[in-house]
Structure formats: structure tokens, C-alpha cells
N, C-alpha and C positions, 0 to 999 in steps of 0.2 A: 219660659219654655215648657214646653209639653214632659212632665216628669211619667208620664204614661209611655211614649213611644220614647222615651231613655230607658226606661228599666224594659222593654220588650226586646233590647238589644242583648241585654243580658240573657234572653230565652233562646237566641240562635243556636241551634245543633253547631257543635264542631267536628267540622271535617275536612275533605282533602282541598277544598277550594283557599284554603289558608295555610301557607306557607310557615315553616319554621315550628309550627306547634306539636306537641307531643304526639306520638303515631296512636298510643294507647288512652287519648283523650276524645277520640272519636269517639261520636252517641252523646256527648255529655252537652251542658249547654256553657255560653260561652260563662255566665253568673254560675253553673256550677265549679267551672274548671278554676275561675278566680276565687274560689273559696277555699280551693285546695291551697293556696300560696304556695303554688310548685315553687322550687328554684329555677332559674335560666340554665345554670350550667351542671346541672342534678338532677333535673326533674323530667328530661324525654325531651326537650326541648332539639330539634334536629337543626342543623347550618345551612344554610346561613339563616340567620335570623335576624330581623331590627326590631332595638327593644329603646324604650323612652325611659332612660332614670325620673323617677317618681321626686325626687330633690329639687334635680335639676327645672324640671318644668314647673311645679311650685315657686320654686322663686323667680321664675320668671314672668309666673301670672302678676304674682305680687308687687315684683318690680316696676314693672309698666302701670300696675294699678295708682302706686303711689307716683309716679310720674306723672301722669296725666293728671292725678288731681293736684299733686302741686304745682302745676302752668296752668291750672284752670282752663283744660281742654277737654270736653268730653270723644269717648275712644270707641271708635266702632271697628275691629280690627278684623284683617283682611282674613275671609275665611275660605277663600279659595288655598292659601299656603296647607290648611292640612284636611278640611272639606271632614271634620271631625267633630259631629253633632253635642259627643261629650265633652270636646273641649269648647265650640260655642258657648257649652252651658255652664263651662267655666270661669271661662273671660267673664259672663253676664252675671254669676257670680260675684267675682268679682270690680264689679261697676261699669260692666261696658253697657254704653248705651242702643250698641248693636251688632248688629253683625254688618261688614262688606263685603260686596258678592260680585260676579264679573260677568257672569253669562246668563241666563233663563234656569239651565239647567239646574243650577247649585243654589238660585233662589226656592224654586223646589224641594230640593233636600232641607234648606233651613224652615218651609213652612212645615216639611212635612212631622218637624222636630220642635213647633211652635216659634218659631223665632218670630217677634213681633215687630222688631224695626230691621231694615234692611236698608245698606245705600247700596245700589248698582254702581260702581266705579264705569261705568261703560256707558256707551249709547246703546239705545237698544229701539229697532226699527219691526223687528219681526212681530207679523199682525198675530200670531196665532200666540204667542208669549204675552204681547199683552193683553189681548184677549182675556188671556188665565190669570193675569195680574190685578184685572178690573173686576174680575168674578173675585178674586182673593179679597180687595180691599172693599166691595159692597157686602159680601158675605160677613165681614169682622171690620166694627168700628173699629178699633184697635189696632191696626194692622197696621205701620206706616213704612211707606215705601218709596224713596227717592233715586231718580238717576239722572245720568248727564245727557244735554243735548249739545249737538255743534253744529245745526245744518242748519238750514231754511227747509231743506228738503228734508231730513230725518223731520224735524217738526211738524210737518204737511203728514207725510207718513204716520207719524203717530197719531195723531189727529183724527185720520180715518179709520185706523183699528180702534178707535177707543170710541167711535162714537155713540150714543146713546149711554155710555159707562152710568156710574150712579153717581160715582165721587174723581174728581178729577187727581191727576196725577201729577206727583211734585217734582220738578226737575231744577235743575241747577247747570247751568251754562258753562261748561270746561274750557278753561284757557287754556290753550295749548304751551308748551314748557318751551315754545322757540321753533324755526324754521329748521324743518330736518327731523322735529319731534315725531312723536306720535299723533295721537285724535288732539281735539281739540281745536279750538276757534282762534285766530293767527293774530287778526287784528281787529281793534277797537269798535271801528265800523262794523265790524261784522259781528261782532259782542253784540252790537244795537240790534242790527237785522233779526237775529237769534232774538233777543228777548225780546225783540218788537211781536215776530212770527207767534211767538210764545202766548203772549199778550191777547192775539187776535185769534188765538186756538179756545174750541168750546172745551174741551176735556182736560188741559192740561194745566197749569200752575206754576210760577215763578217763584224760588224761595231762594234762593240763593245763587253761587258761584265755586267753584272747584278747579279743582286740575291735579297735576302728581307730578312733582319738582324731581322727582327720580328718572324724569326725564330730558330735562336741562343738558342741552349737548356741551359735552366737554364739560366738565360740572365743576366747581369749584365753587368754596362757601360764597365767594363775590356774587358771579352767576345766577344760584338759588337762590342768594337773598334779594338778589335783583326780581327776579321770577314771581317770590313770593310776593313782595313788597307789589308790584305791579297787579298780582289776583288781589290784596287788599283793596287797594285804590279800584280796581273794577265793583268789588261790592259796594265800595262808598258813594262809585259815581252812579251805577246804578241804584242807591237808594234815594242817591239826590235828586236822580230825577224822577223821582217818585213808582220805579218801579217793583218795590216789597209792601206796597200799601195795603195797610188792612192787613198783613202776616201777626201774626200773634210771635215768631220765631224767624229769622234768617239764617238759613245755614254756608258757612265756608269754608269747605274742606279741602284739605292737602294732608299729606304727611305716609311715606314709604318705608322704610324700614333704615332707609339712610342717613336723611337730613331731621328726622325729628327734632333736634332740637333748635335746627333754624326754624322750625314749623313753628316751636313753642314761641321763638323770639317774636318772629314777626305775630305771629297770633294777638302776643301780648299788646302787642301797639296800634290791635283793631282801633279805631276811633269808631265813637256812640250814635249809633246807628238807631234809626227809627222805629227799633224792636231788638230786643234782645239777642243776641249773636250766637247761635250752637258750631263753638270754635270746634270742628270734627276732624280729629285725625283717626289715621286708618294701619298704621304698622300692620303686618300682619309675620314675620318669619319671627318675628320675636319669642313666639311663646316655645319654637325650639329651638331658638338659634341654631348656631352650627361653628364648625371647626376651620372652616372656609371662608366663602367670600363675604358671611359677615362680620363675621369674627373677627376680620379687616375696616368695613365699613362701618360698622354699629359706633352712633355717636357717642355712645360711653366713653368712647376713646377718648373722645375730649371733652367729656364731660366728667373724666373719673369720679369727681364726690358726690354723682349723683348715681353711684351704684356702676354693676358690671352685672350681662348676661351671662348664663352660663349655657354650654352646646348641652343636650337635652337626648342628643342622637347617638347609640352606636349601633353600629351591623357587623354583627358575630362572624365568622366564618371560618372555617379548620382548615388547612395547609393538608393537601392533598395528593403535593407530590416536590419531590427537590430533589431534581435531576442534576444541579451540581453545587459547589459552596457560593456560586454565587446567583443562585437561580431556586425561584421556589413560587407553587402555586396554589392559591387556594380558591374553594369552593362559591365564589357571590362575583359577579359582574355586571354590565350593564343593565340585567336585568332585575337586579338587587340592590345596587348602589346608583344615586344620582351621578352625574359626570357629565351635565351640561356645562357648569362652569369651573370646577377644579377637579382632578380625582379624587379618593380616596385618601382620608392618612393615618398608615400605620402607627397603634396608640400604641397595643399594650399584649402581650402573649398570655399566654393562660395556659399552664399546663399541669396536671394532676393538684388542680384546688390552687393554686400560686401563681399569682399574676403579677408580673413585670414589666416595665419598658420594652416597647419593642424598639431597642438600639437596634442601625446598621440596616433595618429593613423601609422599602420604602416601594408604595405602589407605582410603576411605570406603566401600565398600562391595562386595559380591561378587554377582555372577548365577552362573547353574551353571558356565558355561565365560569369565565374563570377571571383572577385578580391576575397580572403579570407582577412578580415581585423582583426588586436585586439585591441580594443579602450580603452585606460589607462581611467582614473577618470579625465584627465583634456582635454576629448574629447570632441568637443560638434560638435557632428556630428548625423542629423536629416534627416529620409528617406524624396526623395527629392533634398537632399545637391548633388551639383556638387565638384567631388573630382579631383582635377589636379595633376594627376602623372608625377613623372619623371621619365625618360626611360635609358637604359644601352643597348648599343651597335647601334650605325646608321643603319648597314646593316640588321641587322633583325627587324628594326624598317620600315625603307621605305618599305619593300618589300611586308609586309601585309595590304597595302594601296593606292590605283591607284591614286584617286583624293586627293592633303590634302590640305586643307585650309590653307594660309597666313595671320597669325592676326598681326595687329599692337598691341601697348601696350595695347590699350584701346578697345580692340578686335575688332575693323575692319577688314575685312577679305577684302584685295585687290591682292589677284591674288589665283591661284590653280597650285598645282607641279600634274603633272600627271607623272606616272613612271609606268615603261615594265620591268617585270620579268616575 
């Protein structure tokens, strides 16, 4: 990655377009203000605010690093979940082989931050994106960039924006996860059509096969391992019939933040293919988990001895009014906290430097800018009080926040994730 447009990120003026930050850090940049190692709950720092424990997201980098390399899977992990160039350059850091992307847009952001391999999880048809895609990959040998087809007609399409390109573009054939799924190609015949169309396209390139078992209706480890087991058997029957010929690589990617470790199983029992197999998974909520729905789903669960994530997220917020003993509200709501897939859960109070359990309190509901609380008889929660939630789901969590503070345990704040959606 581009270690010149990382540290320019550090030059940004800090001001009122960023949430949560010190009122009397205005003028400064953002690399001055992290030199300061404010504290979170000392430092000016104003509510609601979301800050990433600095602990917490290192061991999760690390976690997954050593994961993948011991299934012998290379990780290109999903960077639409925090769309955070210096965590990109962390992951690649440590050992990802790239970043995945979902739209035009967010491929963009990662060139504009060097990212040099990228998988599109998507199809992508729009002439004028790849337009920029073909001027991106003739401009830098080095550039690689793969995404999915499912059509005859997306392939026709692609076909004509890319014509005259310099270097052709590499796609891989998404199976779809089952009738009822999302994208993705249904059945077998039509796997052929696809990589036939593919075949007889001037600009485009066959390397492999894909899909995303996180969509497997009704899911159950049977189901995905059925799923998966089935996109193997597509890349075998497509090599057998000779069409990876001449690839130097095949690539076959699956893996969501859910089944990885069926990812890893089935992975493991690729059979020896007529080039080397780049086994790619793509996790991507991992690197801050969360208190919520994965915290439930994350295969550590059943995989205990191969480590545990830790949630990475809280969102600050001060109790700003409590109208009775059993009622109390504070400061962040829907437009501060995720709440697509669970609300909010009351962790921990914080009041005059001493932080405890938040017993007896519990979020019921959100307005734009308030929490709805109900506080039991062994609440002892006083307007004022800084209330630390825990949050459910990553990607709706980064996206409502450009600048987010990194606290150590003992709330030092030493660096700032800036992230483009």
C-alpha cells in the first residue's frame, strides 16, 4: 500500500465534520491530535463518541492471520465492513493477500490508498467503472483485480466496455448459495453458458469460481457444507474440461464471517487441479467483531481451541435525563449506533473515573439522537453517567462515523481510523 497517502491522513485539520472529538482540538491535525495521547474520558472528548480498543483489534488482526495460515488459506478480507484504508494496511500487514470490495466506489478508495490486489465479491456490469478498472490495470502491471460473473448477458456487457482494454480481466463464475439466494448462477448448465460466454469474450479471462455460503437459505453446517462441497466440484469439473488452461493460478473463493471454518474444511479437500489453487477466503466483520450477531455466529464457537474474537466496538454516551426509577435516556441513537440487526447493549457505567457493570439497565429502543432505557431497582444510574454500549454488526457500525478514536485499556487514545463510505 501506498505509505504516502497513509500518513497524509494524519495531515487532515480537525474540525466540526467529526463527531465525538475534542471541541478545543479544532485547527490541529488529525497526526497532531494523536500525539497528544488525549484520554477518552479526560481529554475533551464530547458523547457520544465510538472508540476501537487498540487490544481488542490487534488480536484480532492476529487471530485470523494465524487462522488462515494454519488451513493453508490465503485471506482477502472484506473491506467494505469498515472501508478503513489504515486498517486495509493492517490486515496486509499482516498476510492478507488482499483486500475485497463490493462496489466500484470502494475499489476506488482502496487504489486511491495503493491497494494492489482486489476481489470484487460482486458482478459488476457498469461501463464507465470498468472503463476506470482497464485504465487502472494497463496503467500498473501489478495491479490485480478479480470479480464475479453470473450472466451471459453481464458477460456480453462486460465485453463491450472493456473493449480495446490492454490486459484482460479476471473473473470467476459465482455459484449461487441455492434457489431463493442472492446473485449467482443456479445451475450447472448455466455454470457452462457463463464460462463458455466468458471463453468467447476478447477482454475477459477465466480463473476460477466463487460464491458466499452466507447465503445458504435456512443454513445449517449440512446445507453449507453441501453448498461448498458442490462450488469444489464446479472448479474440478471446470478444469477437467480444460477450462483454466494455461492459468499460472485458479482461484476459489467463499468464506463470510460465519462458516469459515466449514470454508477451511471443505477448502482442505480441494483435489489437484491443473495449477495451483489460491484457496481465498474473505471474512471481513472480524477484525472488530462485535457484542451482537457475531458474537453468536463467529465459528470460534465451535472451534474454541482455535482461539476466540474479541468485540473491538464501544459507543460512549451520557444519560441525559431520568424521568423516573424506571426510565432513563441518553445521548446516541440511530444515528450513532448500528440497529439493523440487534440494538445496543448496556455494558458498563462510568461515573467520576469508576467504571462498573451496567446491572438492571437495558436498551429498549432508539429515536434518531436518543437511547430508550429501562432501569430495574438495582440500577444506579445518575444524569451525567457515561453509559458504554455494546454494538451488533461492524458494517453498520464503521459507516456512521469518519473519524473513530483508538483507546488503549486505560483510555488513551493513540491513533484515529478514518473511513470513506
Amino acid at each position: 500500500m501506498s505509505s504516502e497517502a497513509l500518513a497524509r491522513l494524519a495531515e487532515e485539520v480537525v474540525d466540526h465534520r467529526f463527531r465525538g472529538l475534542p471541541p478545543d482540538a479544532d485547527g490541529l491535525t488529525v497526526g497532531e491530535l494523536a500525539a497528544q495521547r488525549r484520554n477518552l474520558f479526560t481529554g475533551g472528548f464530547t458523547t457520544p463518541v465510538l472508540a476501537l480498543s487498540a487490544e481488542h483489534l490487534e488480536h484480532n488482526l492476529r487471530l485470523m492471520a494465524t487462522y488462515t495460515a494454519r488451513h493453508g488459506l490465503a485471506f482477502a478480507p472484506h473491506g467494505k465492513t469498515s472501508m478503513a484504508p489504515q486498517l486495509f494496511a493492517r490486515q496486509i500487514e499482516h498476510g492478507a493477500w488482499g483486500i475485497t470490495l463490493a462496489v466500484p466506489h470502494q475499489v476506488r478508495v482502496a487504489r486511491a490508498f495503493g491497494v494492489r490486489r482486489v476481489f470484487l465479491a460482486n458482478e459488476l456490469v457498469d461501463p464507465a467503472a470498468l472503463r476506470w478498472i482497464a485504465a487502472e490495470l494497463a496503467a500498473d502491471p501489478g495491479f490485480r483485480f478479480v470479480c464475479y460473473v453470473d450472466s451471459v448477458r453481464g458477460v456480453e456487457l462486460m465485453d463491450a466496455a472493456l473493449e480495446g482494454a490492454a490486459r484482460p480481466l479476471d473473473v470467476v463464475v459465482e455459484l449461487a448459495a441455492g434457489e431463493g439466494a442472492r446473485t449467482g448462477v443456479r445451475t450447472e448448465a448455466e455454470c457452462a453458458a457463463v464460462a463458455d460466454a466468458v471463453a468467447a469474450a476478447r477482454s475477459l479471462r477465466l480463473v476460477g469460481v466463487a460464491g458466499y455460503e452466507g447465503e445458504v437459505p435456512r443454513a445449517t453446517p449440512e446445507r453449507v457444507r453441501a453448498w461448498l462441497d458442490a462450488l469444489v466440484s464446479l472448479a474440478a469439473g471446470f478444469d477437467k474440461a480444460g477450462r483454466f488452461a494455461g492459468l499460472d493460478e485458479i482461484v476459489v473463493s467463499a468464506g463470510g464471517s460465519a462458516w469459515f471454518d466449514a470454508v477451511a474444511d471443505a477448502f482442505a479437500g480441494l483435489p489437484e487441479l491443473s495449477a495451483p489453487v489460491l484457496k481465498l477466503l474473505r471474512s471481513g466483520a472480524y477484525v472488530s467483531h462485535d457484542d451482537g450477531h457475531y458474537r453468536k455466529l463467529t465459528p470460534f464457537t465451535r472451534v474454541p481451541e482455535e482461539g476466540a474474537l474479541e468485540p473491538a466496538f464501544r459507543l460512549w454516551a451520557q444519560v441525559v435525563s431520568r424521568p423516573s426509577p424506571e426510565q432513563a435516556f441518553v445521548n446516541a441513537g440511530k444515528r450513532d449506533a448500528a440497529h439493523d440487526l440487534d440494538l445496543p447493549f448496556a455494558q458498563v457505567v462510568r461515573r467520576d473515573g469508576v467504571e462498573r457493570p451496567a446491572a438492571g439497565v437495558e436498551v429498549t429502543g432508539l429515536s434518531d439522537q436518543h437511547a430508550w432505557l429501562r432501569t430495574g431497582p438495582e440500577a444506579d444510574l445518575e444524569v451525567g453517567d457515561w453509559l458504554g454500549l455494546g454494538l451488533s454488526h461492524p458494517c453498520t457500525s464503521f459507516d456512521k462515523w469518519q473519524l473513530i478514536p483508538v483507546a488503549e485499556a486505560d483510555g488513551t487514545v493513540v491513533d484515529y481510523i478514518r473511513t470513506f463510505f
